[in-house]
PAVEX-543005 format. One record per residue (C-alpha): residue in three letters; x negated, y negated, z. Coordinates in steps of 0.05 Angstrom, whole numbers. Each point is the difference from the previous one (the first is absolute). Layout:
<pt><type>Ala</type><u>X</u><v>Y</v><w>Z</w></pt>
...
***
This chain:
<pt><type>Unk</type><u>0</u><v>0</v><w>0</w></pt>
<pt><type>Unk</type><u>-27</u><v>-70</v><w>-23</w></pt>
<pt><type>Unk</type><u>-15</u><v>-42</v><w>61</w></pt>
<pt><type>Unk</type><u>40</u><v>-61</v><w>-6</w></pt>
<pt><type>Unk</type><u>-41</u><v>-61</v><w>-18</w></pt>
<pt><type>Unk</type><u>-5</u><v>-67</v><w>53</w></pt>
<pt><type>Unk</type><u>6</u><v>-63</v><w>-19</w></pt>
<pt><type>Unk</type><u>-23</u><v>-70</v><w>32</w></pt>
<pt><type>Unk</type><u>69</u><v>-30</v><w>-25</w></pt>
<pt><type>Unk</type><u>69</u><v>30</v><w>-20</w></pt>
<pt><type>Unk</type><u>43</u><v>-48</v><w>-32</w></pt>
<pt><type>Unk</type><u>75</u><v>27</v><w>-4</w></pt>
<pt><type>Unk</type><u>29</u><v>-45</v><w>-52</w></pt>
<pt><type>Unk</type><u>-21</u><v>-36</v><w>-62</w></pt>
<pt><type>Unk</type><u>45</u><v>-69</v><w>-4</w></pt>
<pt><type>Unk</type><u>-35</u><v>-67</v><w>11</w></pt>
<pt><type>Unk</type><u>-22</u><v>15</v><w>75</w></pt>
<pt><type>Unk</type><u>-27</u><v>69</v><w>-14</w></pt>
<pt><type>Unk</type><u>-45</u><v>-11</v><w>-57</w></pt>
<pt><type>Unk</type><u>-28</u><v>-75</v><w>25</w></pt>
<pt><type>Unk</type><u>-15</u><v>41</v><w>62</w></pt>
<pt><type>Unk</type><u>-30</u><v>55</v><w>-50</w></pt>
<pt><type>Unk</type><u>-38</u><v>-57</v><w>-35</w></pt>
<pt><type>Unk</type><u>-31</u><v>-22</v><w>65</w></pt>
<pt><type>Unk</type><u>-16</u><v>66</v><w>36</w></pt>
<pt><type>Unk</type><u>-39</u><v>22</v><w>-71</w></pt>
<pt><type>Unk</type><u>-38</u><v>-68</v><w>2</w></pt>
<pt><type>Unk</type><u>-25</u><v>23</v><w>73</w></pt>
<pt><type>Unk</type><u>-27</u><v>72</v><w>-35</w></pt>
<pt><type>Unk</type><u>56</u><v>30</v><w>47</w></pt>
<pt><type>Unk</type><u>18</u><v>52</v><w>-64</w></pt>
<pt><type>Unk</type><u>67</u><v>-18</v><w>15</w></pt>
<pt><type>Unk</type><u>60</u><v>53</v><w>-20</w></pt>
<pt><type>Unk</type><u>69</u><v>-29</v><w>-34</w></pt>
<pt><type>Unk</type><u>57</u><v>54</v><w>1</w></pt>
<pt><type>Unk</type><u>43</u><v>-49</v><w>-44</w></pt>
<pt><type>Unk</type><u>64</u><v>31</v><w>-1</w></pt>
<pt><type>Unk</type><u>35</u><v>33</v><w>-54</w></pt>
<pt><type>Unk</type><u>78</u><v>-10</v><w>16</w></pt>
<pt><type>Unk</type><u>17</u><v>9</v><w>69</w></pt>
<pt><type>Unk</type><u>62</u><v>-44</v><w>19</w></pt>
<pt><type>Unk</type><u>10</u><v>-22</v><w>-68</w></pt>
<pt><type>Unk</type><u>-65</u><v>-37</v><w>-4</w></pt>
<pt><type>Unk</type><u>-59</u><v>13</v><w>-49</w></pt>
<pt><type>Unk</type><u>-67</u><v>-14</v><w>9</w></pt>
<pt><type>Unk</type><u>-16</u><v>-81</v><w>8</w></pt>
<pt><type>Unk</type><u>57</u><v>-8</v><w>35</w></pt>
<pt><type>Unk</type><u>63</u><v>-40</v><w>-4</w></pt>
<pt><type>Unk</type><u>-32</u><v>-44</v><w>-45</w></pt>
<pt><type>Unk</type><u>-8</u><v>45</v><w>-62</w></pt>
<pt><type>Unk</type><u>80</u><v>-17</v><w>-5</w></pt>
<pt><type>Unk</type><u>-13</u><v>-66</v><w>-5</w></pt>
<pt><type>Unk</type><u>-4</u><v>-30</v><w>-67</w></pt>
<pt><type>Unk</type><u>-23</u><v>-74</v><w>12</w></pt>
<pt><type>Unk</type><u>-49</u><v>-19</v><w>59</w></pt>
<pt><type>Unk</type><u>-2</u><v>-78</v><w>2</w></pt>
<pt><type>Unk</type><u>-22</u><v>-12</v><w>65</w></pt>
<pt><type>Unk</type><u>-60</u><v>45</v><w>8</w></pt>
<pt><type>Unk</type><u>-74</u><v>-44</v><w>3</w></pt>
<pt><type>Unk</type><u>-34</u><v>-4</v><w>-62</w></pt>
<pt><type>Unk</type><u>51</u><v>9</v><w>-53</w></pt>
<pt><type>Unk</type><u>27</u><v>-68</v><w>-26</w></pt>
<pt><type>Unk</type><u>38</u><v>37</v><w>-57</w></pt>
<pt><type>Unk</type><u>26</u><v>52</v><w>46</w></pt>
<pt><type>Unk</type><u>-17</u><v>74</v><w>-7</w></pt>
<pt><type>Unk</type><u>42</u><v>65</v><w>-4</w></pt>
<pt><type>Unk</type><u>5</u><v>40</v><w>64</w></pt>
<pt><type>Unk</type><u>-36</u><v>50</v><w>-34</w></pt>
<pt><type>Unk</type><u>-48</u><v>-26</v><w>-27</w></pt>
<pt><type>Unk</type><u>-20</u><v>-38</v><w>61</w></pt>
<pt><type>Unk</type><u>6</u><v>70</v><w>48</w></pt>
<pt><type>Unk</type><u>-38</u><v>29</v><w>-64</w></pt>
<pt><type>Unk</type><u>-59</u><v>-53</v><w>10</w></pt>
<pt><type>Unk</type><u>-3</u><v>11</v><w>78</w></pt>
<pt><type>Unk</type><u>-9</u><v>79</v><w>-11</w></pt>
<pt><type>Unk</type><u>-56</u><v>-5</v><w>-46</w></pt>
<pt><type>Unk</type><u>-38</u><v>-51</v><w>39</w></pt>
<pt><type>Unk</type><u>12</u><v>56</v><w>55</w></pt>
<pt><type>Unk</type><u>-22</u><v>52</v><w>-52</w></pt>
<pt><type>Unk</type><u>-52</u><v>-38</v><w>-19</w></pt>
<pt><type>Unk</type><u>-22</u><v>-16</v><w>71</w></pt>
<pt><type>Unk</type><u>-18</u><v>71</v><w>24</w></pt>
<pt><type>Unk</type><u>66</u><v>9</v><w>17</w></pt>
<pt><type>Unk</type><u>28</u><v>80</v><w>-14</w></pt>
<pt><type>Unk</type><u>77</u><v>0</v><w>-11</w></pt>
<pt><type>Unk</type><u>46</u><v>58</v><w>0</w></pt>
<pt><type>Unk</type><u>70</u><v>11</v><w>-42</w></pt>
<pt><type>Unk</type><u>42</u><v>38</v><w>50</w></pt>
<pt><type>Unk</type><u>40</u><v>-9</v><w>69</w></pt>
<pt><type>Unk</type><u>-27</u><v>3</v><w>68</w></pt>
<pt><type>Unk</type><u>53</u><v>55</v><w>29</w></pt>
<pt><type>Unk</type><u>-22</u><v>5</v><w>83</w></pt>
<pt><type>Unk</type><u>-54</u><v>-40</v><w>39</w></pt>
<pt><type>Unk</type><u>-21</u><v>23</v><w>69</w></pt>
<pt><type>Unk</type><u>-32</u><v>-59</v><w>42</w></pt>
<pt><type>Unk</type><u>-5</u><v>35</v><w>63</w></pt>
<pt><type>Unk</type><u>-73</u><v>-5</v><w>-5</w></pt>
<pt><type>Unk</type><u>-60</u><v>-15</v><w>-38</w></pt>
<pt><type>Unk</type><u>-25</u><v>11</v><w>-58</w></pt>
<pt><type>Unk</type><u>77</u><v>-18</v><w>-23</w></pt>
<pt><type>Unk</type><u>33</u><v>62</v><w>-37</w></pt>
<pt><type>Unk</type><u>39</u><v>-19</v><w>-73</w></pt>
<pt><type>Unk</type><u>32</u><v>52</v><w>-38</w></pt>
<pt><type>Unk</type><u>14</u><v>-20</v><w>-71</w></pt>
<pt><type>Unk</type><u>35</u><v>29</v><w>-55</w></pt>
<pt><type>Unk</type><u>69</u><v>33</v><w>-4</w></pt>
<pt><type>Unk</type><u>-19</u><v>61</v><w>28</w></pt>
<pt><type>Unk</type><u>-41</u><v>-30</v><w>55</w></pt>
<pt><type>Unk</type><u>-61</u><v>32</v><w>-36</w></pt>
<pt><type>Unk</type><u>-44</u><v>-44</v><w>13</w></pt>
<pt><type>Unk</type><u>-28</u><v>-19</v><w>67</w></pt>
<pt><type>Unk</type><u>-44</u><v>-64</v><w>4</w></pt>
<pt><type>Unk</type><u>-38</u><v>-30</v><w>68</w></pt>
<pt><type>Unk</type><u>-10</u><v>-64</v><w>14</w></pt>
<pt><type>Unk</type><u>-40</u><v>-41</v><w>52</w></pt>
<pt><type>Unk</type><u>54</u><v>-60</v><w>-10</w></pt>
<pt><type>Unk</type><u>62</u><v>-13</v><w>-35</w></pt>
<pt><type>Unk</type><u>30</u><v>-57</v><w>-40</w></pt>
<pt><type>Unk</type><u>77</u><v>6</v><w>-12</w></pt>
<pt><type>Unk</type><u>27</u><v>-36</v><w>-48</w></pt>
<pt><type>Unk</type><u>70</u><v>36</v><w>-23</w></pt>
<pt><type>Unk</type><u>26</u><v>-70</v><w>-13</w></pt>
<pt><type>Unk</type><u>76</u><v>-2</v><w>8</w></pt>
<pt><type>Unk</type><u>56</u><v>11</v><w>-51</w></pt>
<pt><type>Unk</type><u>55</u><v>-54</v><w>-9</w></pt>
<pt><type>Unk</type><u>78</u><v>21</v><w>13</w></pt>
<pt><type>Unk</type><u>47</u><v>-7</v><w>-59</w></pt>
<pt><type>Unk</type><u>73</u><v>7</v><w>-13</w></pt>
<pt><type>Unk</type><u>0</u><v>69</v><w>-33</w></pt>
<pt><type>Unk</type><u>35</u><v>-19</v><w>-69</w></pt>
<pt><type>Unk</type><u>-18</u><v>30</v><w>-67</w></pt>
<pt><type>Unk</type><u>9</u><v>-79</v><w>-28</w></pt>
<pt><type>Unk</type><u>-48</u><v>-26</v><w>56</w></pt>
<pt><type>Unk</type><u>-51</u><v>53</v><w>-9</w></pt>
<pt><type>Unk</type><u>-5</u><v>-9</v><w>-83</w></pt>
<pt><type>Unk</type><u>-4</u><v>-70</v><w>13</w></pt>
<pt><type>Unk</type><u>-57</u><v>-9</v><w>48</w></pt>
<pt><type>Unk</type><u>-53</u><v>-46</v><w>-18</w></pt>
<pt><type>Unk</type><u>49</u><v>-18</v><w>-50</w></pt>
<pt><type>Unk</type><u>39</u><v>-47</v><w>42</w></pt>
<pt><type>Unk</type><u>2</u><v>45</v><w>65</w></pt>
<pt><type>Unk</type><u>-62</u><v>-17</v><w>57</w></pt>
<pt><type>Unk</type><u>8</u><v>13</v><w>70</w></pt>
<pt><type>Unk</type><u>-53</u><v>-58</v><w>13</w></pt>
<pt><type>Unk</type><u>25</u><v>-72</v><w>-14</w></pt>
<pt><type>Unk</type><u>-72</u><v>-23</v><w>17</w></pt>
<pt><type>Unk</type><u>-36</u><v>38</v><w>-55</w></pt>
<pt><type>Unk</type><u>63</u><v>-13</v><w>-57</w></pt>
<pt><type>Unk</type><u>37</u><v>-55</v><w>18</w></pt>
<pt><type>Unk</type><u>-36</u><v>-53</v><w>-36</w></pt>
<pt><type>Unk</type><u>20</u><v>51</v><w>-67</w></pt>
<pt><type>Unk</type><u>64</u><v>-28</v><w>4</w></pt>
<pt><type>Unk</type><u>-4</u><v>-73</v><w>18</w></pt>
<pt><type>Unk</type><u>53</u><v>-35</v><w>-15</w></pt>
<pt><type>Unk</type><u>45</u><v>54</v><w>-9</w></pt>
<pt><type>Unk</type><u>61</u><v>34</v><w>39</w></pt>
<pt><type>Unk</type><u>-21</u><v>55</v><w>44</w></pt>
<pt><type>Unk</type><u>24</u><v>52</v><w>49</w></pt>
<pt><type>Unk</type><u>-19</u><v>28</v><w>71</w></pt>
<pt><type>Unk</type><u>31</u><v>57</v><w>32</w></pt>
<pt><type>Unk</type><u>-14</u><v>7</v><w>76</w></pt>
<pt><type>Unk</type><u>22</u><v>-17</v><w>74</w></pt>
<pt><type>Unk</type><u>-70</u><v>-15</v><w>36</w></pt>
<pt><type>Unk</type><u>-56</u><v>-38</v><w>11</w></pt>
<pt><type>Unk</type><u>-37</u><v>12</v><w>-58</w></pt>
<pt><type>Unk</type><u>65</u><v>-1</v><w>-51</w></pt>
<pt><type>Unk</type><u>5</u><v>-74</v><w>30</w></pt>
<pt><type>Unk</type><u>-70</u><v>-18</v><w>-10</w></pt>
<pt><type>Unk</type><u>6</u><v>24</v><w>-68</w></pt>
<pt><type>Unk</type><u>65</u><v>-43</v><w>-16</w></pt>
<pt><type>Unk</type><u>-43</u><v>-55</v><w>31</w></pt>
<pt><type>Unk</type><u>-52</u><v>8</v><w>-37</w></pt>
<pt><type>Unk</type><u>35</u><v>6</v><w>-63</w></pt>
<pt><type>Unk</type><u>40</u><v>-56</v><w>6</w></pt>
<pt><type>Unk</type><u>-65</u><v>-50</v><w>-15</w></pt>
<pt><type>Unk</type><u>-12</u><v>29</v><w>-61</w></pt>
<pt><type>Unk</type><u>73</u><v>29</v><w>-25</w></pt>
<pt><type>Unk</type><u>61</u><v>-36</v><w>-29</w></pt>
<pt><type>Unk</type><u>44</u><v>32</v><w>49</w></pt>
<pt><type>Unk</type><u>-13</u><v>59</v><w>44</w></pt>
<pt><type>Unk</type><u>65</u><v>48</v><w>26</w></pt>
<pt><type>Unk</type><u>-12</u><v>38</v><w>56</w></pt>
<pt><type>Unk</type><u>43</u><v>70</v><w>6</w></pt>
<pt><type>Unk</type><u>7</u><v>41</v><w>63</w></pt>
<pt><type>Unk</type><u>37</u><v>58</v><w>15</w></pt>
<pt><type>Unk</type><u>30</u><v>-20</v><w>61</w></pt>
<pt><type>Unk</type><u>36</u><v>-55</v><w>33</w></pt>
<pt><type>Unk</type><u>-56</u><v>-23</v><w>46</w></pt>
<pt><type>Unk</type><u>-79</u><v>-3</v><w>-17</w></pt>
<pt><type>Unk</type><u>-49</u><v>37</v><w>44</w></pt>
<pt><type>Unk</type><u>-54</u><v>-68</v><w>-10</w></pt>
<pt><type>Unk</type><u>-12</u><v>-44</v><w>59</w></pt>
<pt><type>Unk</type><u>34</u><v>-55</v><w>16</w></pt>
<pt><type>Unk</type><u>-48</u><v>-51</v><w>-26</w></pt>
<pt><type>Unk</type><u>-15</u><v>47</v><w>-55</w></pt>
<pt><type>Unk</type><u>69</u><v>-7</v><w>-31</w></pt>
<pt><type>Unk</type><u>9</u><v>-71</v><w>24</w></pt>
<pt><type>Unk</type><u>-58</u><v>-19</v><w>-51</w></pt>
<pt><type>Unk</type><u>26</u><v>38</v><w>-56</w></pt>
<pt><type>Unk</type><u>80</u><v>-14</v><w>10</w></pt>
<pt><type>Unk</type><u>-11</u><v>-66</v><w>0</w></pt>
<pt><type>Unk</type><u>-34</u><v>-3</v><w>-65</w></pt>
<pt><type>Unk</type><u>51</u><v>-38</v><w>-54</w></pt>
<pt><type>Unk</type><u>-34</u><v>45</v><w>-50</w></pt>
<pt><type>Unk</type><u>19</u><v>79</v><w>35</w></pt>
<pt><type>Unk</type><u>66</u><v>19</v><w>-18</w></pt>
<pt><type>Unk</type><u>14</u><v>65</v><w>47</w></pt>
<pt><type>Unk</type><u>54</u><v>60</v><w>-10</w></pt>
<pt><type>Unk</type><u>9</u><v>37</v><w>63</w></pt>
<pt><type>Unk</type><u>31</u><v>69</v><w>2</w></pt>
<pt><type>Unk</type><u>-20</u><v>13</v><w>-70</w></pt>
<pt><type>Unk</type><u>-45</u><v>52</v><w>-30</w></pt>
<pt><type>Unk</type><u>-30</u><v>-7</v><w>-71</w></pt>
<pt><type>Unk</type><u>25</u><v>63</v><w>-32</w></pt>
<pt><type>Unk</type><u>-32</u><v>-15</v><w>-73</w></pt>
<pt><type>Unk</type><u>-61</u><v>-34</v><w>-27</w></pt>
<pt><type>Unk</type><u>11</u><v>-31</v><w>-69</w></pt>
<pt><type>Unk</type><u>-23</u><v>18</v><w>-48</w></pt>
<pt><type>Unk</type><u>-45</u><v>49</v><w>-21</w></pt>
<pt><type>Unk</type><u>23</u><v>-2</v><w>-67</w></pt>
<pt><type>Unk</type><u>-40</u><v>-72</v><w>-10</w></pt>
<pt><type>Unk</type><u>-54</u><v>27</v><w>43</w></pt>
<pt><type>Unk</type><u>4</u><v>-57</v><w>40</w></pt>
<pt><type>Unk</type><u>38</u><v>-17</v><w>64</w></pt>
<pt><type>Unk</type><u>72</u><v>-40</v><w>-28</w></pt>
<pt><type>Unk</type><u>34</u><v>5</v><w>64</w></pt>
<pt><type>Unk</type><u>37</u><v>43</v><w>59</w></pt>
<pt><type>Unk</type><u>60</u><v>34</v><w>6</w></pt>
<pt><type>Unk</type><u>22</u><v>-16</v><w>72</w></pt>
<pt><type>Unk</type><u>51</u><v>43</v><w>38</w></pt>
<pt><type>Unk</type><u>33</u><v>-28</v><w>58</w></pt>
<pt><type>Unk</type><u>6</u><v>60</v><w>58</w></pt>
<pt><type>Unk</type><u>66</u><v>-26</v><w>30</w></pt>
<pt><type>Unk</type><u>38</u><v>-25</v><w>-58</w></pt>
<pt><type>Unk</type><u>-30</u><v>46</v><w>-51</w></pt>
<pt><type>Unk</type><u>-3</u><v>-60</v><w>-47</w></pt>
<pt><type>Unk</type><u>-61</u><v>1</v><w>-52</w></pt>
<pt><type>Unk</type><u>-23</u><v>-62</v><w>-37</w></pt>
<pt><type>Unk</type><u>-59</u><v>-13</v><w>-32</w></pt>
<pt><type>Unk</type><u>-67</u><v>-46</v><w>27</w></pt>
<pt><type>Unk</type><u>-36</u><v>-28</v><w>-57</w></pt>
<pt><type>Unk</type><u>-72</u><v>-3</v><w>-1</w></pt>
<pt><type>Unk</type><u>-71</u><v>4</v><w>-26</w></pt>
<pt><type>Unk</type><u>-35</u><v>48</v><w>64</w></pt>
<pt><type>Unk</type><u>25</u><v>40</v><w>64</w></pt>
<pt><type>Unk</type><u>-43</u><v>-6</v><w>55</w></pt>
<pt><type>Unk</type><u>11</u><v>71</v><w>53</w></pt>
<pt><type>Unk</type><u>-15</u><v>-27</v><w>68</w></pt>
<pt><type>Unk</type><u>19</u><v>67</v><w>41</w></pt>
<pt><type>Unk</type><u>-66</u><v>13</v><w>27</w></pt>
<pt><type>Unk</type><u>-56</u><v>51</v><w>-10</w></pt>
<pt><type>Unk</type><u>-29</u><v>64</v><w>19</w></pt>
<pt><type>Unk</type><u>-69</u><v>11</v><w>18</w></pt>
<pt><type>Unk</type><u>-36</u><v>66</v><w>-25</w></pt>
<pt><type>Unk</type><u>-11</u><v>24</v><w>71</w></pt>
<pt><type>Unk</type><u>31</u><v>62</v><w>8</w></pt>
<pt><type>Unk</type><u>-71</u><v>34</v><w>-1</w></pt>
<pt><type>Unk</type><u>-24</u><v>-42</v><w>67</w></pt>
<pt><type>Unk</type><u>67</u><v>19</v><w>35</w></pt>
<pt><type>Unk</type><u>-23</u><v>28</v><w>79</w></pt>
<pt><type>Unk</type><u>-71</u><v>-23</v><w>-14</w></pt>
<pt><type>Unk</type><u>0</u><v>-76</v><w>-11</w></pt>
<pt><type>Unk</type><u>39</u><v>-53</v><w>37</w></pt>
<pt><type>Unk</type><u>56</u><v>-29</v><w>-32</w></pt>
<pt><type>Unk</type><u>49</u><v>-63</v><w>-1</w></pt>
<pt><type>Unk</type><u>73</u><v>18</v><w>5</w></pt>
<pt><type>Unk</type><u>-1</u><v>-9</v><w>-75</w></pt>
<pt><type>Unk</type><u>-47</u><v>48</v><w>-23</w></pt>
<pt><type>Unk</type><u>-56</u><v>-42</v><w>-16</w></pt>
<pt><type>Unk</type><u>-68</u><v>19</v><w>34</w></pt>
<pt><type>Unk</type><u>-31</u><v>-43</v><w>62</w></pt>
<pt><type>Unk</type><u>-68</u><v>-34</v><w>-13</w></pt>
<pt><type>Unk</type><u>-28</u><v>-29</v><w>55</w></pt>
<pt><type>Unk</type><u>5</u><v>-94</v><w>-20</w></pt>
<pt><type>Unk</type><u>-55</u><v>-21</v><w>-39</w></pt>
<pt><type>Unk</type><u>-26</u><v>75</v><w>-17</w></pt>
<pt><type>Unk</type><u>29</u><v>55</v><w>-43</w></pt>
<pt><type>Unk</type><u>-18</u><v>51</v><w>65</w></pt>
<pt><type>Unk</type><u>55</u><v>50</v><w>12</w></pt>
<pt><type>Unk</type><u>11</u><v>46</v><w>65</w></pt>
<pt><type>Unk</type><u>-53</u><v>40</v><w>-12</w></pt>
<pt><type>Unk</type><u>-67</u><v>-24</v><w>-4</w></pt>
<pt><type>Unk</type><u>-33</u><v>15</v><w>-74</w></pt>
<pt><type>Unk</type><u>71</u><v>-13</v><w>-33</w></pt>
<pt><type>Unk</type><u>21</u><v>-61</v><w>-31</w></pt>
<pt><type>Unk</type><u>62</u><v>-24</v><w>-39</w></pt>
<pt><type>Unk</type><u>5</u><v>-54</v><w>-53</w></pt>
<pt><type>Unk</type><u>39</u><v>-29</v><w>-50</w></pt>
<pt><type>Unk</type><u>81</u><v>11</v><w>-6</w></pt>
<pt><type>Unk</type><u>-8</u><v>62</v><w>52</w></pt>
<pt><type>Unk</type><u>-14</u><v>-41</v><w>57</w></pt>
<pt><type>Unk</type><u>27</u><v>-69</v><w>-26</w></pt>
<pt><type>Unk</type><u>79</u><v>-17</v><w>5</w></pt>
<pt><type>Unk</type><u>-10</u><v>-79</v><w>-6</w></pt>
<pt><type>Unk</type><u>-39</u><v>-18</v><w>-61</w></pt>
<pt><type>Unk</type><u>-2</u><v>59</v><w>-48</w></pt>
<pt><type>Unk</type><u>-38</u><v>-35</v><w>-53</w></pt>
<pt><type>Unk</type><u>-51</u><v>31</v><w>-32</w></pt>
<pt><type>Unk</type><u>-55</u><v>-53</v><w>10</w></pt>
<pt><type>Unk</type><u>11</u><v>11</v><w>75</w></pt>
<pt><type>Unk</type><u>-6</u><v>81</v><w>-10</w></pt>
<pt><type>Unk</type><u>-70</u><v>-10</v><w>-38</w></pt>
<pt><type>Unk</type><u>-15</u><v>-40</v><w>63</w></pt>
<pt><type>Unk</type><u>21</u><v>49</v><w>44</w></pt>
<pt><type>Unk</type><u>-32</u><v>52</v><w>-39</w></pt>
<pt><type>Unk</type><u>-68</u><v>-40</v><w>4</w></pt>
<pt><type>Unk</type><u>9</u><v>-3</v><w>79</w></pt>
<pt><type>Unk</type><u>10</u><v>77</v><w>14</w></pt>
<pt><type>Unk</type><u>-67</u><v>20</v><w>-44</w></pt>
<pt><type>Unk</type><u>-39</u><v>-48</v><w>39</w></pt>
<pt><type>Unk</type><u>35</u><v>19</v><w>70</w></pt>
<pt><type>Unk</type><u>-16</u><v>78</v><w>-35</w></pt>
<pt><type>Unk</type><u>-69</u><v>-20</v><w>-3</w></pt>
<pt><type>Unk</type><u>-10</u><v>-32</v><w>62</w></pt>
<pt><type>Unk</type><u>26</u><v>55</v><w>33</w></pt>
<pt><type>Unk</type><u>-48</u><v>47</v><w>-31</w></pt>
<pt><type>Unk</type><u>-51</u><v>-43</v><w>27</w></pt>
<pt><type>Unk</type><u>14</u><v>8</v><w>73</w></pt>
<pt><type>Unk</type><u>25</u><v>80</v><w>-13</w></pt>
<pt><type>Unk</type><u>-34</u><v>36</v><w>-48</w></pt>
<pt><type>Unk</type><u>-42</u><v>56</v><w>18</w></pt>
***
């Protein structure tokens, strides 16, 4: 039986945080190892951005950039680094004690060690679950206002969503949109007080409570046209007009791996300890989306990513052996 091999760094995770931190661990000759993913909870390797179509607001591209190409320019910088990257799925991890045990592969066939980890899962965005919404993402659908809102300046838009971040995005989107209308399912929103204060307030946000968008239109243009809007009491259905629908209902973060081994928030996402990407366990950090339920940009994951390989290799510093 091969004896499995032990890395200096394990990088779960190839999106912006996992392969700047791959990028930096390489530069430090610390033979870094990338299991990049292949499609575990619907995401591919690079992350949520390879379905992204235009990146605007990344450093360094004044014309903008494609989500691919831009995830395709961070892995072979990695690549070209030192960094060695792996197509497949990490299936169990064991960080009861060090070296770190990764199995990889669907079969769990393959069992790497590691002296630290970098996690960098990212986290995936919730959407309706429509046949309409998903043929029309990137076309129209986004579930981040921040990265495609200024797409559709000027224009009539629509968010769906009951909480803080569904009002942020109206918010948001109401300095840069013709008019913004904000759809919830219910009768009451779930946002703070001062959170839908801001937002309600706003002569531009037009909201439809106890409504559910039932129909995204339409595919046929491949473009987003408008909603179809159901009303759950009434059962009345009109139709909301506009040029994007913004889905505010939150996110999930990849951590189902790290369950009973790393501290958590209530909501999934992984604890880092302020100012660091250290987790509960020593020799493990988090960055990017993973551990980050604020920002979720992917200039901020890079710079997450950046921090964990040089935590990683300070670490090594004061343990290795």
């Amino acid at each position: 039986m091969t004896q499995p091999r032990l890395h200096n760094v394990l990088i779960i995770g190839s999106g912006p945080a996992g392969l700047t931190a791959a990028i930096y661990a390489a530069r430090a000759n610390l033979k870094p190892l990338c299991v990049e993913g292949f499609n575990a909870g619907g995401l591919v390797p690079g992350g949520q951005l390879m379905f992204t179509t235009d990146v605007e607001n990344y450093p360094g591209f004044p014309k903008g950039v494609t989500g691919q190409d831009l995830m395709q320019a961070f892995r072979d910088q990695a690549e070209h680094q030192g960094t060695e990257l792996i197509t497949a799925d990490v299936q169990k991890v064991d960080f009861s004690e060090r070296p770190f045990k990764v199995w990889v592969g669907e079969d769990e066939n393959e069992l790497h060690l590691a002296k630290t980890i970098v996690i960098a899962t990212g986290a995936r965005a919730n959407y309706i679950g429509l046949e309409s919404e998903e043929k029309l993402k990137n076309k129209g659908v986004s579930a981040c206002a921040v990265c495609d809102g200024a797409l559709f300046r000027n224009e009539d838009v629509v968010v769906v969503g009951g909480g803080d971040t569904a009002m942020e995005e109206a918010t948001y989107l109401a300095g840069l949109c013709k008019s913004v209308t904000l759809i919830h399912r219910r009768e009451e929103f779930r946002a703070s007080q001062v959170m839908q204060k801001r937002a309600l307030a706003n002569p531009k946000i037009r909201v439809l409570t106890s409504s559910v968008v039932e129909e995204v239109l339409d595919p046929a243009q491949d473009k987003v046209t408008g909603v179809r809007v159901r009303h759950v009491v009434n059962k009345e259905v009109n139709t909301v007009d506009c040029a994007a629908l913004f889905v505010a209902i939150g996110h999930t973060p990849m951590t189902e791996l790290f369950k009973g081994q790393l501290e958590m928030h209530e909501n999934g996402y992984l604890k880092v300890q302020p100012g660091t990407t250290k987790t509960s366990i020593s020799g493990v950090f988090a960055s990017g989306d993973v551990a980050d339920f604020v920002y979720r940009q992917a200039v901020t994951a890079a710079g997450t990513g950046c921090m964990a390989a040089l935590d990683a290799e300070r670490f090594l510093q004061e343990h290795d052996d």
